[in-house]
N, C-alpha and C positions, 0 to 999 in steps of 0.2 A: 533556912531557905524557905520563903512563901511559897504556895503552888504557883502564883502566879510567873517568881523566878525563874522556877523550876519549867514552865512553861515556854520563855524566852529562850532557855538553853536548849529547851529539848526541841525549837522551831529550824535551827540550825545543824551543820555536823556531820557529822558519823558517829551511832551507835555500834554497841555489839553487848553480846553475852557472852560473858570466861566460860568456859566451863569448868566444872567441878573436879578437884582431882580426888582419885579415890587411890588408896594405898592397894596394892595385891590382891589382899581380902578383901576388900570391896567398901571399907573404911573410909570414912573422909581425913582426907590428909593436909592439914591444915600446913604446915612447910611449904610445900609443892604447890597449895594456890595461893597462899602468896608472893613465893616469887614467880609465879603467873600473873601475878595482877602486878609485883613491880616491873615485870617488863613491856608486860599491854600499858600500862598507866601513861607513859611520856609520849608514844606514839602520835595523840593529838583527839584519841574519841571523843564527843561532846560528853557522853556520859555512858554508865557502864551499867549494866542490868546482872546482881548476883540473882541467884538460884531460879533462874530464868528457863526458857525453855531447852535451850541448848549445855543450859547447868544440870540438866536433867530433874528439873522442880519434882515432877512428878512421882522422883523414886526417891526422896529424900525423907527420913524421918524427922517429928515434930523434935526429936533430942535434938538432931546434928543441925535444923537448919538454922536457932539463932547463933550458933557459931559460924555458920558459913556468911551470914550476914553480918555481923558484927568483923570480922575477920576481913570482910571484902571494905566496910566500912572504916574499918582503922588503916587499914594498909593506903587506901589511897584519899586519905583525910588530907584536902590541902591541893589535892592534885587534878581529881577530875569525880563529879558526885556520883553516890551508889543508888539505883534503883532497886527495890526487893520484889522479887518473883512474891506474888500470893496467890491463892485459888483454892478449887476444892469445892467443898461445900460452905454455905455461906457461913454457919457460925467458927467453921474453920478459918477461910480466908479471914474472918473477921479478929481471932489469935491473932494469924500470924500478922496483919496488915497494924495490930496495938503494938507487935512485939518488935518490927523491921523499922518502926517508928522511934518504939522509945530505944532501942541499939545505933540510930543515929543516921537510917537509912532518909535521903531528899526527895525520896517518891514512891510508889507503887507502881508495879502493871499487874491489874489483875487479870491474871488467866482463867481460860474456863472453868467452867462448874463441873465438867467431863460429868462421862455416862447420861445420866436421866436427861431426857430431853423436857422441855417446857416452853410456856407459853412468854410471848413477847412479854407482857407483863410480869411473870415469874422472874425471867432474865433482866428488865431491870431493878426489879424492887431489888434482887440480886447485888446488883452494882451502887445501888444508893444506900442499902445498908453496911457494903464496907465503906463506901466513901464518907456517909457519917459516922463513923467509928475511930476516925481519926481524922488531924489536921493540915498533912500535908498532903501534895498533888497527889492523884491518881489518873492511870492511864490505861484505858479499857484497851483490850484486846477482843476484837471481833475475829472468833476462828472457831470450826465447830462447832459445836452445838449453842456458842455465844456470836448470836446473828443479830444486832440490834437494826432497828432500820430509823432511817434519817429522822421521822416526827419522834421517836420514845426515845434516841440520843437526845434532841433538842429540850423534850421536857428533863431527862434528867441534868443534860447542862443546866438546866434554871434551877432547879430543885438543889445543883451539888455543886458550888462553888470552886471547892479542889478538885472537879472532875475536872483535867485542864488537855489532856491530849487522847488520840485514837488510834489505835497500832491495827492496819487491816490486814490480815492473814488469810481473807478470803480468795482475795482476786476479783469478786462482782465487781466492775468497770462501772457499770447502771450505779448499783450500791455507791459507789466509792463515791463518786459524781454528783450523787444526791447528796449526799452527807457532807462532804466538801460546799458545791452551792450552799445548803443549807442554813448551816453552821458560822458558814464563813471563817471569821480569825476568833472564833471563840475556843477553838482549842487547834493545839497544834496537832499536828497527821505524821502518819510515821509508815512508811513500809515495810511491811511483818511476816511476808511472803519466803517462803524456805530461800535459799540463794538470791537475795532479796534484789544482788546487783544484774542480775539478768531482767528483772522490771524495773533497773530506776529510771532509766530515761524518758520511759513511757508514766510512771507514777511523777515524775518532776512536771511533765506536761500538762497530767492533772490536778496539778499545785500541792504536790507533796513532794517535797524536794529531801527529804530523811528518811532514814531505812536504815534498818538493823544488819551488821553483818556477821556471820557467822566465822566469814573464812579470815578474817581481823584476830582469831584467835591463832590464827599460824603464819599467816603471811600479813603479816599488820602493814607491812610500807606500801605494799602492792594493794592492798584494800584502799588504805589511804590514796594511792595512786588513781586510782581507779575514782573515788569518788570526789578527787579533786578535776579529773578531768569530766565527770556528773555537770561538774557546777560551770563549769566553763563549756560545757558543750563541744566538748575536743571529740567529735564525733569518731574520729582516725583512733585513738587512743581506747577509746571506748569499745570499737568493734576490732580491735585487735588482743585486746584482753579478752574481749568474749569469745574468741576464735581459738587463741592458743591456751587459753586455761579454764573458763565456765563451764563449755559447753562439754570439753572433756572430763570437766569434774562433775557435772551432771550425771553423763553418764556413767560414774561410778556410781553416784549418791543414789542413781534412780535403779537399781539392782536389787533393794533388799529395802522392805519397808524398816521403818526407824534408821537407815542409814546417817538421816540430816544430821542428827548428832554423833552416830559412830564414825562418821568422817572427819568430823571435825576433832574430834579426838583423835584418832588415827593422826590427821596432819601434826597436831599440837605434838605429838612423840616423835614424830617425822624433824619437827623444827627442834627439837633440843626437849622440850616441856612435857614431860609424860605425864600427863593424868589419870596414867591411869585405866582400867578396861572400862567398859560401862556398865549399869546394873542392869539383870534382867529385868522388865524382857527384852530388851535388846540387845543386839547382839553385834560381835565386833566385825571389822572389815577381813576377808579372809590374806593371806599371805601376798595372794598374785592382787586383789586392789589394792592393798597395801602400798606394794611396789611401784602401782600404777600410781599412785599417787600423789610417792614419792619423787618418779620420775619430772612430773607435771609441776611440782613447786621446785625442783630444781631449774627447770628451765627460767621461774623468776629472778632468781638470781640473791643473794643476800638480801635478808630483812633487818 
């Protein structure tokens, strides 16, 4: 697949990231995410992002993760493409971005550089040294200390051919706007915001009609639900899912920093799929949001 393919898929849809499953010990457990990925796979997501952020990229070692790509890559060969989490620091991201390639991965999103902060031009030489390091698409993630703004996006789109899409994880509206204007359809846009469905209809406004979802990892029909009624502007549909389940699953999520991803684990065991605890430093949801949360996907009803 060209980036530019990979570009067309990734302009429409529903995304998400699996999360990782980790055995007791805290082991990656290659059984359990795949048949996590055979059961997300048919759902309908335009494309599926391994060791991502809600894969927990961050606590994965260099050993376990071209298996977890490679694994997420074979399992759903055929069905719907894998994108490979990379980051870090640059000659790192630049490993893993050679390695998620030649295992058979259709894309990239590189995540931040975390910690060290730097300068706008540090941050992109940054993204154009992985992007020429390999030849398929790559999809920057602005979050964090990775802040690009509209003119150093636009040279690097020229400068990087496979640079083909923009996942914003900020929220800057002003940013978004500019970068969107800018740019125009030179790459596609994607919403990268924690609970991403609580901004899509105001990001669809802004002419990014995709977003990543998290809660796809446990309630896949109701996701799907939810952002079919996005694209049709079932406005009724829209604020009754945010009424009886977002806003109260916010408020578990927003309880405990790194919850984004311990909730979404928590649900994924709740639906049948245990993945598993998470790795420190994060830390699991306690017994009563558990519960709470449990109760809250029951009210969706079968997935």
């Amino acid at each position: 697949m060209n980036p530019q393919e990979l570009k067309a898929i990734l302009s429409s849809g529903l995304l998400s990231f699996p999360v990782t499953d980790f055995d007791q010990q805290g082991n990656f457990h290659r059984a359990g995410y795949i048949k996590r990925l055979e059961w997300l796979a048919p759902y309908g997501a335009t494309a599926l992002f391994a060791a991502g952020g809600t894969g927990e990229f961050f606590s994965l070692t260099p050993q376990e993760y071209p298996e977890i790509i490679k694994t997420a890559v074979d399992t759903c060969a055929g069905q719907v493409p894998i994108l490979a989490g990379v980051g870090g620091p640059t000659r790192v991201a630049i490993q893993m971005a050679q390695e998620a390639e030649r295992l058979g991965a259709k894309g990239l999103l590189l995540l931040p550089h975390y910690l060290t902060e730097a300068s706008q031009e540090g941050v992109a030489k940054h993204v154009e040294e992985v992007c020429k390091s390999v030849d398929i698409g790559v999809v920057v993630y602005n979050r964090n200390v990775c802040r690009l703004t509209a003119p150093l996006l636009e040279q690097l789109a020229e400068r990087c051919p496979n640079l083909i899409g923009y996942k914003d994880g900020l929220g800057d509206i002003e940013l978004m706007v500019s970068i969107r204007r800018r740019l125009g359809d030179r790459l596609s846009y994607l919403g990268g915001l924690p609970t991403a469905e609580v901004y899509a209809a105001a990001y669809k406004a802004l002419g990014v009609p995709v977003y990543s979802s998290a809660v796809f990892n446990f309630i896949p029909k109701t996701a799907m639900d939810f952002y079919n009624a996005i694209s049709r502007d079932d406005h009724e549909t829209i604020g009754k899912l945010i009424d009886d389940f977002f806003l109260p699953y916010l408020d578990i999520r927003n309880r405990c920093k790194g919850y984004a991803v311990s909730i979404v684990k928590a649900g994924a065991k709740i639906a049948g799929f245990d993945a598993g605890p998470v790795r420190a430093p994060l830390t699991d949801l306690s017994r009563d949001e558990y519960e709470a949360l449990a109760a809250l996907m029951a009210k969706q009803g079968a997935q």
